[in-house]
PyMOL Python script that loads the backbone (N, CA, C, O; Angstrom):
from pymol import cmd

cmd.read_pdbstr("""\
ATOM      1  N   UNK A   1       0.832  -1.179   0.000  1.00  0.00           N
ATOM      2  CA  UNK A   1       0.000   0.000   0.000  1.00  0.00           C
ATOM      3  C   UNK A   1       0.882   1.251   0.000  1.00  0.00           C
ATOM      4  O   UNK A   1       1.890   1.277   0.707  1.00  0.00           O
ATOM      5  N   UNK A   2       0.539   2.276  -0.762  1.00  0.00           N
ATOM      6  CA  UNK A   2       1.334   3.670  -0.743  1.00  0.00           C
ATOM      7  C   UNK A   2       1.128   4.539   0.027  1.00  0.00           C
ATOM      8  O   UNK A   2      -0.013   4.998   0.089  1.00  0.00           O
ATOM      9  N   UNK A   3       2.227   5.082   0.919  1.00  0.00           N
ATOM     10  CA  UNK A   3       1.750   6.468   2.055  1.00  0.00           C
ATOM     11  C   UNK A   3       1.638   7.344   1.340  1.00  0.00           C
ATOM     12  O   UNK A   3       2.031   7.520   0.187  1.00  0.00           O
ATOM     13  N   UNK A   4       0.812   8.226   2.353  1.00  0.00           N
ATOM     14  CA  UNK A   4       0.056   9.506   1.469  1.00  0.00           C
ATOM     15  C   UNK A   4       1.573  10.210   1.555  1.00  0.00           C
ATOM     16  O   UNK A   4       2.513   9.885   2.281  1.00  0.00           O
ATOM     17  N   UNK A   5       1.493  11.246   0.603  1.00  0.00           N
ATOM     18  CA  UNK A   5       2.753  12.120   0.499  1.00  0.00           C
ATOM     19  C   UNK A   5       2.455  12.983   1.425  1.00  0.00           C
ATOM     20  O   UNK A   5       1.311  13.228   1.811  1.00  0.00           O
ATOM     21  N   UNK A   6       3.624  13.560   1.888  1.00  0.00           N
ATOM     22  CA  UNK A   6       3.359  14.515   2.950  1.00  0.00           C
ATOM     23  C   UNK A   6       3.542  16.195   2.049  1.00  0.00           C
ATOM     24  O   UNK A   6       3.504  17.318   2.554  1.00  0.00           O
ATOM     25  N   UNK A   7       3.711  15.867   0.813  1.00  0.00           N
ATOM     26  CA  UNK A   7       3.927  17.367   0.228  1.00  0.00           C
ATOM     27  C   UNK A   7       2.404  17.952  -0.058  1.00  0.00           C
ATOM     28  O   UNK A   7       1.502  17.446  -0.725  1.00  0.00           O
ATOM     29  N   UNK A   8       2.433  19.097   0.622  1.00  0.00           N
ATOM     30  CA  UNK A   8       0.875  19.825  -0.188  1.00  0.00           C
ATOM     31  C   UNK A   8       0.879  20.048  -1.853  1.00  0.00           C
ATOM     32  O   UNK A   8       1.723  20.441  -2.658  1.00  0.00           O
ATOM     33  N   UNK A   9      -0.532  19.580  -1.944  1.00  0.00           N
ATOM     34  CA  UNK A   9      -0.455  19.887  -3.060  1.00  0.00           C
ATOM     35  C   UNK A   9      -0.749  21.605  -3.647  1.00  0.00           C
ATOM     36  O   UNK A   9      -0.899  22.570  -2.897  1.00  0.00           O
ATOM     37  N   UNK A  10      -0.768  21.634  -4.757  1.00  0.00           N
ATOM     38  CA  UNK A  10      -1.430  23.059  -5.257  1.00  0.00           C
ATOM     39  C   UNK A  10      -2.165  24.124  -4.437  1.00  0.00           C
ATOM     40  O   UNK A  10      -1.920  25.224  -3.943  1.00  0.00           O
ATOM     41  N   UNK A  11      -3.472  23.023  -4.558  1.00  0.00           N
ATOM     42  CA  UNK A  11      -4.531  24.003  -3.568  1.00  0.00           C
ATOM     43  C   UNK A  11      -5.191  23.531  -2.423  1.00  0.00           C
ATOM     44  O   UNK A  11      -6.241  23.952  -1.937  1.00  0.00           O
ATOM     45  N   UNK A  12      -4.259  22.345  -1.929  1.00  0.00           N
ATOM     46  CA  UNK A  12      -4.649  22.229  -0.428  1.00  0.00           C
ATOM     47  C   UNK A  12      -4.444  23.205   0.600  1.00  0.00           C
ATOM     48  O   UNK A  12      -3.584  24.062   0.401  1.00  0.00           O
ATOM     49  N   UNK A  13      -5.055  23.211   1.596  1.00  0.00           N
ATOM     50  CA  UNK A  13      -4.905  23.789   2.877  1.00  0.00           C
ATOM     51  C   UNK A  13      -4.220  23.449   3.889  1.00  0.00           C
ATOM     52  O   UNK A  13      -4.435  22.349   4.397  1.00  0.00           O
ATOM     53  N   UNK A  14      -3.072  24.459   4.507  1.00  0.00           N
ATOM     54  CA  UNK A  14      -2.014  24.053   5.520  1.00  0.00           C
ATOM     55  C   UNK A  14      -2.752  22.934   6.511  1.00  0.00           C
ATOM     56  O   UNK A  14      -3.980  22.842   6.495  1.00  0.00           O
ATOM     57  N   UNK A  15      -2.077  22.232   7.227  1.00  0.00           N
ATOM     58  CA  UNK A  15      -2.392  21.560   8.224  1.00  0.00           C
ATOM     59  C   UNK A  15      -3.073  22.440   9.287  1.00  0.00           C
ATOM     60  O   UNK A  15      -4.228  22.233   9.660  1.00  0.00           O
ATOM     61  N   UNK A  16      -2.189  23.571   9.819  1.00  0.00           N
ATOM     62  CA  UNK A  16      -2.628  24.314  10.910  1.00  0.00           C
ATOM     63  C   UNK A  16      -3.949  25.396  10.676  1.00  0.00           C
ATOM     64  O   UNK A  16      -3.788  26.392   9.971  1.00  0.00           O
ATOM     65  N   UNK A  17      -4.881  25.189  11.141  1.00  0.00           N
ATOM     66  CA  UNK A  17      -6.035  25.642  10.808  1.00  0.00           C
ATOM     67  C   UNK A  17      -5.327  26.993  11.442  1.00  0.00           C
ATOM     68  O   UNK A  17      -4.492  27.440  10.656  1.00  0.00           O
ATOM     69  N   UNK A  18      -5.395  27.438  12.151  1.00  0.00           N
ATOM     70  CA  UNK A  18      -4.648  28.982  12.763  1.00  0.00           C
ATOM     71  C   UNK A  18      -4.617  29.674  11.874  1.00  0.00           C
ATOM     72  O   UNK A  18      -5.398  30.543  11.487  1.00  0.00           O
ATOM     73  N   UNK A  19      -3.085  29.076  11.260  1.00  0.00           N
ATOM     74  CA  UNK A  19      -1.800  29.925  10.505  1.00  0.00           C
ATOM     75  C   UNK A  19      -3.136  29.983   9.171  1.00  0.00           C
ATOM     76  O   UNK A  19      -2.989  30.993   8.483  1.00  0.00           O
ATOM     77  N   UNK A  20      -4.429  29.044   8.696  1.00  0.00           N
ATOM     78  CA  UNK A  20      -4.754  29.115   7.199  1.00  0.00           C
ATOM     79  C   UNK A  20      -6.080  30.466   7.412  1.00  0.00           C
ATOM     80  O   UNK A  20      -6.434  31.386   6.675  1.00  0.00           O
ATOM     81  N   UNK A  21      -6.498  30.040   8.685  1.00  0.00           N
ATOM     82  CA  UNK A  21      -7.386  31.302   8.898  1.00  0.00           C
ATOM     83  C   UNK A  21      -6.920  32.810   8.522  1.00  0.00           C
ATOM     84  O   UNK A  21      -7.386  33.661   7.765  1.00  0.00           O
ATOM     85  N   UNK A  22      -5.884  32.770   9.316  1.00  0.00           N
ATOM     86  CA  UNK A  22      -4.592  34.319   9.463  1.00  0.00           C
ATOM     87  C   UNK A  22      -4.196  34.721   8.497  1.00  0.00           C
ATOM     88  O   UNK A  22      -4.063  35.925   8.277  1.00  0.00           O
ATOM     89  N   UNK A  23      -3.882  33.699   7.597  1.00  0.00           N
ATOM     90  CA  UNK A  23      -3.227  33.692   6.246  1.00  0.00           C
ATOM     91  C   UNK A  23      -3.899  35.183   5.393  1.00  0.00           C
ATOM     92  O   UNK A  23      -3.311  35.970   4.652  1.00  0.00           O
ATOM     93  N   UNK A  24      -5.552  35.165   5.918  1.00  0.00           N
ATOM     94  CA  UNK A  24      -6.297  36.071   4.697  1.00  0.00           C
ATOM     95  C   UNK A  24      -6.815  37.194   5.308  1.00  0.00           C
ATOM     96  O   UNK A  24      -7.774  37.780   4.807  1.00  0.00           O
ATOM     97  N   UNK A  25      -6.174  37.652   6.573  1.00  0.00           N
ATOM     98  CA  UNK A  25      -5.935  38.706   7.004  1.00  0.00           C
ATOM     99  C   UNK A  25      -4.562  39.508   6.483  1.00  0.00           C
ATOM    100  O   UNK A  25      -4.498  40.734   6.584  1.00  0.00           O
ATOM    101  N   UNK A  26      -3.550  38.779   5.960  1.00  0.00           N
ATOM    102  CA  UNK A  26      -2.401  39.793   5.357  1.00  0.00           C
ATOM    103  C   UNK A  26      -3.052  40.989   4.103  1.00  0.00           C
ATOM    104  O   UNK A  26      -3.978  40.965   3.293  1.00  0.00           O
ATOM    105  N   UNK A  27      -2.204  41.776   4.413  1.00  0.00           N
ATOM    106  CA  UNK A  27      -3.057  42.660   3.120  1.00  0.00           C
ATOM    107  C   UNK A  27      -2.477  42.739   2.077  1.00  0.00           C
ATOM    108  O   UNK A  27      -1.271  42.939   1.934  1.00  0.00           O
ATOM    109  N   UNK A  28      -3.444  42.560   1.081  1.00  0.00           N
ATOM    110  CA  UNK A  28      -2.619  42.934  -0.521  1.00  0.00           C
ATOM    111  C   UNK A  28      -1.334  43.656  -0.691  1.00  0.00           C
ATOM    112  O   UNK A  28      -0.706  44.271   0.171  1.00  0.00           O
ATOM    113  N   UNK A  29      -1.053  43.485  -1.910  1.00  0.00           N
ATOM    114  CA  UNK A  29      -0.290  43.924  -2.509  1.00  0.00           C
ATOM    115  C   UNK A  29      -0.141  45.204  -2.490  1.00  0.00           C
ATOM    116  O   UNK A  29      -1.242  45.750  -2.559  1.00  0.00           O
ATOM    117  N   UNK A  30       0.929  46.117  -2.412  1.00  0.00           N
ATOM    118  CA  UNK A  30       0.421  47.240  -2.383  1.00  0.00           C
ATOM    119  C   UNK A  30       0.757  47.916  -4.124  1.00  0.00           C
ATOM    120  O   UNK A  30       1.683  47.748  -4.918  1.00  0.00           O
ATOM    121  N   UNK A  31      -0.458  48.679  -4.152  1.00  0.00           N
ATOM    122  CA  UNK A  31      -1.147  49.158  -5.384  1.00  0.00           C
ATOM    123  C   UNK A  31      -0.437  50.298  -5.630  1.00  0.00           C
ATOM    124  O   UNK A  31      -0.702  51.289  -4.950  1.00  0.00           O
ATOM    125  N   UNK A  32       0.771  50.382  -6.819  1.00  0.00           N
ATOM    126  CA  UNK A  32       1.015  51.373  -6.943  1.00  0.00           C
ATOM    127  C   UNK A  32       1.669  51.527  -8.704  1.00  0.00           C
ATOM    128  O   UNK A  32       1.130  50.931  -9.637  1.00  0.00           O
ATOM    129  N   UNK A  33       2.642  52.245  -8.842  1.00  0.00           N
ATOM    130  CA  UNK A  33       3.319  52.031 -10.054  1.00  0.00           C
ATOM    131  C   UNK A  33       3.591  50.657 -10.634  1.00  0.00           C
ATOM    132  O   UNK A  33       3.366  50.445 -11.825  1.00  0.00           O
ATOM    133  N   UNK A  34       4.008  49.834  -9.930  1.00  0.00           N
ATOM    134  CA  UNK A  34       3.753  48.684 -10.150  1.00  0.00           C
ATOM    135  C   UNK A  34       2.627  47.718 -10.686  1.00  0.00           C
ATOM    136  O   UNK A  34       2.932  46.949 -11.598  1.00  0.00           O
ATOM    137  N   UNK A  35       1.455  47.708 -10.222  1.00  0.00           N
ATOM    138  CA  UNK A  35       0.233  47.773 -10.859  1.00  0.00           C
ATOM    139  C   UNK A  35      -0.057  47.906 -11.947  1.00  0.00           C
ATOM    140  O   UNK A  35      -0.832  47.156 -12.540  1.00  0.00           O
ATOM    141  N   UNK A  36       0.565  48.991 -12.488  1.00  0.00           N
ATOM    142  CA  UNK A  36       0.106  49.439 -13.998  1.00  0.00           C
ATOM    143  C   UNK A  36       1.527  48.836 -14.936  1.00  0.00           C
ATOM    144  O   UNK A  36       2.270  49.641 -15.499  1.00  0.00           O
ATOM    145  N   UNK A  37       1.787  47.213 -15.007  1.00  0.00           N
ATOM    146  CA  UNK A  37       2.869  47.272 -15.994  1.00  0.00           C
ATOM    147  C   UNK A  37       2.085  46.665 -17.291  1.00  0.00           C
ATOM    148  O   UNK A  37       1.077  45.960 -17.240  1.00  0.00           O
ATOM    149  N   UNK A  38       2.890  47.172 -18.671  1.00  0.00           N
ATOM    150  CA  UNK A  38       2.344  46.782 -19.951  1.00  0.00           C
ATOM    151  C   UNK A  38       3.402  46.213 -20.397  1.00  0.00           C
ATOM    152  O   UNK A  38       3.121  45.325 -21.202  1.00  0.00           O
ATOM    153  N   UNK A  39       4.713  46.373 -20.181  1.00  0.00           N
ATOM    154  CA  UNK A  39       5.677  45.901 -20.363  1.00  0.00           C
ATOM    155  C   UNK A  39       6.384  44.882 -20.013  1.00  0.00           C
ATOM    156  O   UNK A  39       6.096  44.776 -18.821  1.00  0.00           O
ATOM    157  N   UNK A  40       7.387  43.757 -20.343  1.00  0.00           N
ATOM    158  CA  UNK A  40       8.088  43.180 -19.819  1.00  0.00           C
ATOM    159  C   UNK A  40       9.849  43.416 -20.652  1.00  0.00           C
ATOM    160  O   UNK A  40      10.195  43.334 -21.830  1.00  0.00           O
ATOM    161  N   UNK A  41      10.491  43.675 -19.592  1.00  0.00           N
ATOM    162  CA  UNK A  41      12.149  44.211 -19.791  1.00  0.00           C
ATOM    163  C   UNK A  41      13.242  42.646 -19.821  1.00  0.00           C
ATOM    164  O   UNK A  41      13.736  42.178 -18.795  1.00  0.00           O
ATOM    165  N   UNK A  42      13.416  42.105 -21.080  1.00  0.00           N
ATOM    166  CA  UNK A  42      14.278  41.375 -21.251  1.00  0.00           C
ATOM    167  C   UNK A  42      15.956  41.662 -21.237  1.00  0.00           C
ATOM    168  O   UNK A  42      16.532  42.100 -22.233  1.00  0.00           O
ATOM    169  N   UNK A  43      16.363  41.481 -20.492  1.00  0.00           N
ATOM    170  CA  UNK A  43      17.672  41.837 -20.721  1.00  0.00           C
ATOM    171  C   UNK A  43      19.001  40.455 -20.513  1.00  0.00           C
ATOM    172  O   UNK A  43      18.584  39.753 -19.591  1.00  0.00           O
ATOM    173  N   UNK A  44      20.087  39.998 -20.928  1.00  0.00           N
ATOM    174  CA  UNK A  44      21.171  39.283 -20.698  1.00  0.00           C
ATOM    175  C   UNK A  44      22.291  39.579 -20.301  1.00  0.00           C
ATOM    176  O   UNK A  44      23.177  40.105 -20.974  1.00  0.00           O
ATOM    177  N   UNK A  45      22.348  39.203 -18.957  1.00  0.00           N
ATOM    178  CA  UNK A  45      23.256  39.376 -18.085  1.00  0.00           C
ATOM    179  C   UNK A  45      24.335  38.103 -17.741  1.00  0.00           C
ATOM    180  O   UNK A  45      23.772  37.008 -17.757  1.00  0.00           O
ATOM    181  N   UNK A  46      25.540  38.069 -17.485  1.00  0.00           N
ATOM    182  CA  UNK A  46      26.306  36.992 -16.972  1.00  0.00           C
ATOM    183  C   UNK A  46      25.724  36.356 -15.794  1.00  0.00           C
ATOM    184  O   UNK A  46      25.139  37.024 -14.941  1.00  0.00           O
ATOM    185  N   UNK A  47      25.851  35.185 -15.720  1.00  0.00           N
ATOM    186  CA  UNK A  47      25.707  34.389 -13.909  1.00  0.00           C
ATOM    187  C   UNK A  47      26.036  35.217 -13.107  1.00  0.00           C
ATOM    188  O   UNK A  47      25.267  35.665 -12.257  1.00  0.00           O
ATOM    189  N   UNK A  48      27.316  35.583 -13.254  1.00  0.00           N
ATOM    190  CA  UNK A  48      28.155  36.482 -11.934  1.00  0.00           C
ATOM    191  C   UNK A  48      27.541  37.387 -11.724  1.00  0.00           C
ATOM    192  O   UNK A  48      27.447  37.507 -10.502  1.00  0.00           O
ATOM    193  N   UNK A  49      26.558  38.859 -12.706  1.00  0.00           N
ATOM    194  CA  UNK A  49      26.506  39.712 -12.454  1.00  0.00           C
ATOM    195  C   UNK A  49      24.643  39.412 -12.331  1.00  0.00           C
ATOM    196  O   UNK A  49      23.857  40.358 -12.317  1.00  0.00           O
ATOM    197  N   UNK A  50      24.314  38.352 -12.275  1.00  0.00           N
ATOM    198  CA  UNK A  50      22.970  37.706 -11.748  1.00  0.00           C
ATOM    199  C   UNK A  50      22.884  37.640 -10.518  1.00  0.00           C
ATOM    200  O   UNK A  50      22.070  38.044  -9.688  1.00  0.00           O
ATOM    201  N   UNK A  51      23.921  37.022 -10.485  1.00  0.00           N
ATOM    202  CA  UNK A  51      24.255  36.412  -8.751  1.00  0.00           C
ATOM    203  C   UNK A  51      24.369  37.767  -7.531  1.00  0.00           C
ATOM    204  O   UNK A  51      23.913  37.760  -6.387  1.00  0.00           O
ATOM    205  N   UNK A  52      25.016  38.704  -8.125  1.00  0.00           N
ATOM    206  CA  UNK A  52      25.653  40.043  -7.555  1.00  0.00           C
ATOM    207  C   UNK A  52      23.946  40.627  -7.473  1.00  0.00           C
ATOM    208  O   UNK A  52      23.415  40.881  -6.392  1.00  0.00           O
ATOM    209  N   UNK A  53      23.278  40.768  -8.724  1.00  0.00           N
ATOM    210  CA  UNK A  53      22.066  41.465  -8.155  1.00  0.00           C
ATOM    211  C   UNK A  53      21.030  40.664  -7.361  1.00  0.00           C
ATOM    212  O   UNK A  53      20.224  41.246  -6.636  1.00  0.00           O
ATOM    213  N   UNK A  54      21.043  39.586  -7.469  1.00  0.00           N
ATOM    214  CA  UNK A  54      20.321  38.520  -6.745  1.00  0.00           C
ATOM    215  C   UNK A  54      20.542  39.009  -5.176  1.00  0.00           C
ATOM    216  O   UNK A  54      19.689  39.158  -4.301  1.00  0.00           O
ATOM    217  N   UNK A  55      21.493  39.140  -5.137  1.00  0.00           N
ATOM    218  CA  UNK A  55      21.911  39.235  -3.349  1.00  0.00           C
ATOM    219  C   UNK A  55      21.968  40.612  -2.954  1.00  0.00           C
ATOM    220  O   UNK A  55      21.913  40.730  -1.730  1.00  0.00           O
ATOM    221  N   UNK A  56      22.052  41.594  -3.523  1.00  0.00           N
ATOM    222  CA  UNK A  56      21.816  42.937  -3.463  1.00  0.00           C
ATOM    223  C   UNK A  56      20.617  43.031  -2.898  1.00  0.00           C
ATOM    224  O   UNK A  56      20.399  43.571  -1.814  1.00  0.00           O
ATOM    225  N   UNK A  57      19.841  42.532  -3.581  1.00  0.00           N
ATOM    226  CA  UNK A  57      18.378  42.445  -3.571  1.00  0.00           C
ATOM    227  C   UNK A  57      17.638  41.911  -2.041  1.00  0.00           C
ATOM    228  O   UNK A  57      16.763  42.546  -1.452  1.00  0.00           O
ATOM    229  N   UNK A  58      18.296  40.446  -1.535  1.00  0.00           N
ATOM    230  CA  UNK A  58      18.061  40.325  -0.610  1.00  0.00           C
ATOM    231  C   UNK A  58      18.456  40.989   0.351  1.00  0.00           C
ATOM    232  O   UNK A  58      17.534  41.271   1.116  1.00  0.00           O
ATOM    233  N   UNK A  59      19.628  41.443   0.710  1.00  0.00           N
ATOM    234  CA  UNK A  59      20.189  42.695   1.640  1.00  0.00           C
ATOM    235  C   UNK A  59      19.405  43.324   2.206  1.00  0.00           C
ATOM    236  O   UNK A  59      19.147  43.459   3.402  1.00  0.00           O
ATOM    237  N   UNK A  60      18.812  43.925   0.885  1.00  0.00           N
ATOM    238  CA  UNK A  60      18.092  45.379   1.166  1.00  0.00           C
ATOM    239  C   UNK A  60      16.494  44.687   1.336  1.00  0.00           C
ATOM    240  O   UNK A  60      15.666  45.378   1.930  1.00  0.00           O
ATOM    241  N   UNK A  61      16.131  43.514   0.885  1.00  0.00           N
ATOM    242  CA  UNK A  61      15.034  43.270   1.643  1.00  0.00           C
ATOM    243  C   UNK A  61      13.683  43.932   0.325  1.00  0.00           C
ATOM    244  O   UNK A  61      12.550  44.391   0.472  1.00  0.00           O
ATOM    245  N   UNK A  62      14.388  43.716  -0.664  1.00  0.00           N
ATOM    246  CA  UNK A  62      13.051  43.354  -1.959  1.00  0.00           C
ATOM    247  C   UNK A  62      13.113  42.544  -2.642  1.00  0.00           C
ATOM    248  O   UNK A  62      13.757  41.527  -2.382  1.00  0.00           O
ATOM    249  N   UNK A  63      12.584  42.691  -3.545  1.00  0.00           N
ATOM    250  CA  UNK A  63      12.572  41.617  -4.554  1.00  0.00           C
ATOM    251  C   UNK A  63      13.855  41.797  -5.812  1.00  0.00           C
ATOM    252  O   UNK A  63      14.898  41.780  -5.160  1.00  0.00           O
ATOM    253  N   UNK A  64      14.087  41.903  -6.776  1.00  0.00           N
ATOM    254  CA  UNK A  64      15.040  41.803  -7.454  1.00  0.00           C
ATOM    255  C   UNK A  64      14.166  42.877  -8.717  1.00  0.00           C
ATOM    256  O   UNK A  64      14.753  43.787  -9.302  1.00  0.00           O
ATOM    257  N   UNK A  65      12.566  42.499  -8.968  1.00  0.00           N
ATOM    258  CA  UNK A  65      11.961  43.642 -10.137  1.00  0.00           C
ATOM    259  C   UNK A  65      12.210  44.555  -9.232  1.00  0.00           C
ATOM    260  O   UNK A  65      13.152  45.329  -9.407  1.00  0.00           O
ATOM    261  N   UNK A  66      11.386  44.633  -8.064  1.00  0.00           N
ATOM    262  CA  UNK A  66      11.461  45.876  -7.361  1.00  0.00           C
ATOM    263  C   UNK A  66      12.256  46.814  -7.370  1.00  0.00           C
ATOM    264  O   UNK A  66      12.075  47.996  -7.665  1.00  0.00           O
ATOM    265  N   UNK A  67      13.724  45.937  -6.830  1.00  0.00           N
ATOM    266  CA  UNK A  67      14.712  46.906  -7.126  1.00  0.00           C
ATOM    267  C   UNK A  67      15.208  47.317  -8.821  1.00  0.00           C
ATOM    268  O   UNK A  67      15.906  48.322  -8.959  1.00  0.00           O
ATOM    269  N   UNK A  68      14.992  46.871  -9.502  1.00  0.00           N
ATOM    270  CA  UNK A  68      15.492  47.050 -10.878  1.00  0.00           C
ATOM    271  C   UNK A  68      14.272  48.546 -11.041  1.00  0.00           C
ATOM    272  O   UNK A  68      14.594  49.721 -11.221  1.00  0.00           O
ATOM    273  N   UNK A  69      13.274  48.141 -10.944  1.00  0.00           N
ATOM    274  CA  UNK A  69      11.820  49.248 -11.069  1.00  0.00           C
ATOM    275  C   UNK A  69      12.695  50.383 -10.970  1.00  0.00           C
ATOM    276  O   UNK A  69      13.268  51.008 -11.863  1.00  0.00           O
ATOM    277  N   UNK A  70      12.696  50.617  -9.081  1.00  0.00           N
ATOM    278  CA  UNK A  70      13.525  51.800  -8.823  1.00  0.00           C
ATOM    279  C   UNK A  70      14.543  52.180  -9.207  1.00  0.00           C
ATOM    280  O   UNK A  70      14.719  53.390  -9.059  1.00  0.00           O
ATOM    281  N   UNK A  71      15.559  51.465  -9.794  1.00  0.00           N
ATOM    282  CA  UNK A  71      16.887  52.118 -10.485  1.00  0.00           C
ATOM    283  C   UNK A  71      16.764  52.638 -11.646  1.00  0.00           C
ATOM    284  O   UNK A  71      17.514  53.588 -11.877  1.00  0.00           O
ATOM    285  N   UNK A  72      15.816  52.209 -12.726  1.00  0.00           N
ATOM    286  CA  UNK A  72      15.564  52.831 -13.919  1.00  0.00           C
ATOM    287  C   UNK A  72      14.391  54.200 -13.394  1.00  0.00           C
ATOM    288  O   UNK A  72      14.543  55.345 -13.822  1.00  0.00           O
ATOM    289  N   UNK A  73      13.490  53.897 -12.622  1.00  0.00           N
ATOM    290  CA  UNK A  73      12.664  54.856 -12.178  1.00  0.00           C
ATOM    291  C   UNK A  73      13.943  56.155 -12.210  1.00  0.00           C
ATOM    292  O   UNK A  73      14.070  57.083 -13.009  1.00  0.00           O
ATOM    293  N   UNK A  74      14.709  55.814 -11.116  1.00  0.00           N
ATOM    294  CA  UNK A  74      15.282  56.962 -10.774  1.00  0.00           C
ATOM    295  C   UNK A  74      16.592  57.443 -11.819  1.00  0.00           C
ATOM    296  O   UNK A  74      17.281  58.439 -11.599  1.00  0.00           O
ATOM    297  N   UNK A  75      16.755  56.625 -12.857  1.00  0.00           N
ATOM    298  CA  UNK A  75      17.650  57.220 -13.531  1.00  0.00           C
ATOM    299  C   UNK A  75      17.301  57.685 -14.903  1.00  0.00           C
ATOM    300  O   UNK A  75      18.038  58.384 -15.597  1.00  0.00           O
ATOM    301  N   UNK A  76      15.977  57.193 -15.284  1.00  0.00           N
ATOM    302  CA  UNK A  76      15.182  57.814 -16.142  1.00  0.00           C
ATOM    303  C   UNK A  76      13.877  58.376 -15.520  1.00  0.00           C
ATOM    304  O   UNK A  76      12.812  57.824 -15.797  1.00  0.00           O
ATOM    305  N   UNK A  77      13.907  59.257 -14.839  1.00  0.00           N
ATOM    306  CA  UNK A  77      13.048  59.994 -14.396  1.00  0.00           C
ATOM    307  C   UNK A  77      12.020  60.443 -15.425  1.00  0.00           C
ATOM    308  O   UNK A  77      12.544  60.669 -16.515  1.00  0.00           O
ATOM    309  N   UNK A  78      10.479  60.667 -15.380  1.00  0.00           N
ATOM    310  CA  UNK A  78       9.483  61.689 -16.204  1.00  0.00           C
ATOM    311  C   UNK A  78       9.997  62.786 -16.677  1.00  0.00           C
ATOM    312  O   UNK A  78       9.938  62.938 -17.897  1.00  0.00           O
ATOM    313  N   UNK A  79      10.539  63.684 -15.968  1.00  0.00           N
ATOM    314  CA  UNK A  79      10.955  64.775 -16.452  1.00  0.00           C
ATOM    315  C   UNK A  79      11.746  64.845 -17.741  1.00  0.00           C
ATOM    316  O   UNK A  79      11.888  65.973 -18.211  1.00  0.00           O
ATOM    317  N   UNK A  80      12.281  63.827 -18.386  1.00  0.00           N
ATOM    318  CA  UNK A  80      13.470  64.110 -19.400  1.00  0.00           C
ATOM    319  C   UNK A  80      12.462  64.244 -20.751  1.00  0.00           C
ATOM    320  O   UNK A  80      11.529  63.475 -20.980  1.00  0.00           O
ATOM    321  N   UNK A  81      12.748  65.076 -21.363  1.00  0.00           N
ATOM    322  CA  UNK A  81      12.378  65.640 -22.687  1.00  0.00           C
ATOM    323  C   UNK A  81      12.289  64.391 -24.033  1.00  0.00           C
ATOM    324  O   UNK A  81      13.248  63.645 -24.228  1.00  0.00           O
ATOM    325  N   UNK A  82      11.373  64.332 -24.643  1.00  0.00           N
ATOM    326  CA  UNK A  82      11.228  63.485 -25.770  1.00  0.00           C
ATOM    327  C   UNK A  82      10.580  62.359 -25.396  1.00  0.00           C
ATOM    328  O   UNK A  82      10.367  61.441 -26.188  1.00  0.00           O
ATOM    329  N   UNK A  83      10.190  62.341 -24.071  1.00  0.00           N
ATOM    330  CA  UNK A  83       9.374  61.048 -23.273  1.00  0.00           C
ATOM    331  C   UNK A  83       8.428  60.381 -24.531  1.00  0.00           C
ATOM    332  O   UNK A  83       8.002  61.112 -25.425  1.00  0.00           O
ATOM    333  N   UNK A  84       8.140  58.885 -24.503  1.00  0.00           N
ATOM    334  CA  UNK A  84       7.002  59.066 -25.552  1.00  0.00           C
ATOM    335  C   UNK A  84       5.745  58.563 -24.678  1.00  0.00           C
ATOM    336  O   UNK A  84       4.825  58.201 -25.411  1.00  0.00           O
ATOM    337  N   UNK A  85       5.534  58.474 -23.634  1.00  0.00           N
ATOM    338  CA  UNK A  85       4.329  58.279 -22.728  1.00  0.00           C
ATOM    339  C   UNK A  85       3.880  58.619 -21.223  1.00  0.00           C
ATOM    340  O   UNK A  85       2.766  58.286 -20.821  1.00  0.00           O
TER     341      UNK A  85
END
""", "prot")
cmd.dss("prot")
cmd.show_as("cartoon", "prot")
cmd.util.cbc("prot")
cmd.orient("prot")
């Protein structure tokens, strides 16, 4: 006879009824520039210099778009002339 797997699946529910109740008290996402993307930014980078922003990223305690968002945010700012949107 086969034991049940102990891995959850997809859309089961944690064991701990608590933690699954609580779970849907966290609050969304927060709604901001982010929200509105139409785009997706392909770019090719080395391992090494993957790895380097990979961990940057955790440091500071975001995500890796996040931080990429803000570095182009702030180095192509709205203000620059010839914008096309």
């Amino acid at each position: 006879m086969r034991e049940r797997s102990t891995k959850r699946g997809f859309a089961s529910r944690p064991g701990d009824v608590e933690c699954w109740i609580k779970a849907s008290d966290t609050p969304p996402r927060r709604m901001d520039d982010a929200a509105a993307f139409t785009a997706r930014l392909t770019i090719d980078v080395t391992p090494t210099l993957r790895g380097r922003v990979k961990v940057a990223a955790f440091q500071r305690g975001v995500t890796v778009a996040d931080m990429l968002r803000e570095l182009l945010a702030r180095e192509f700012p709205h203000s620059h002339t010839g914008e096309l949107s």
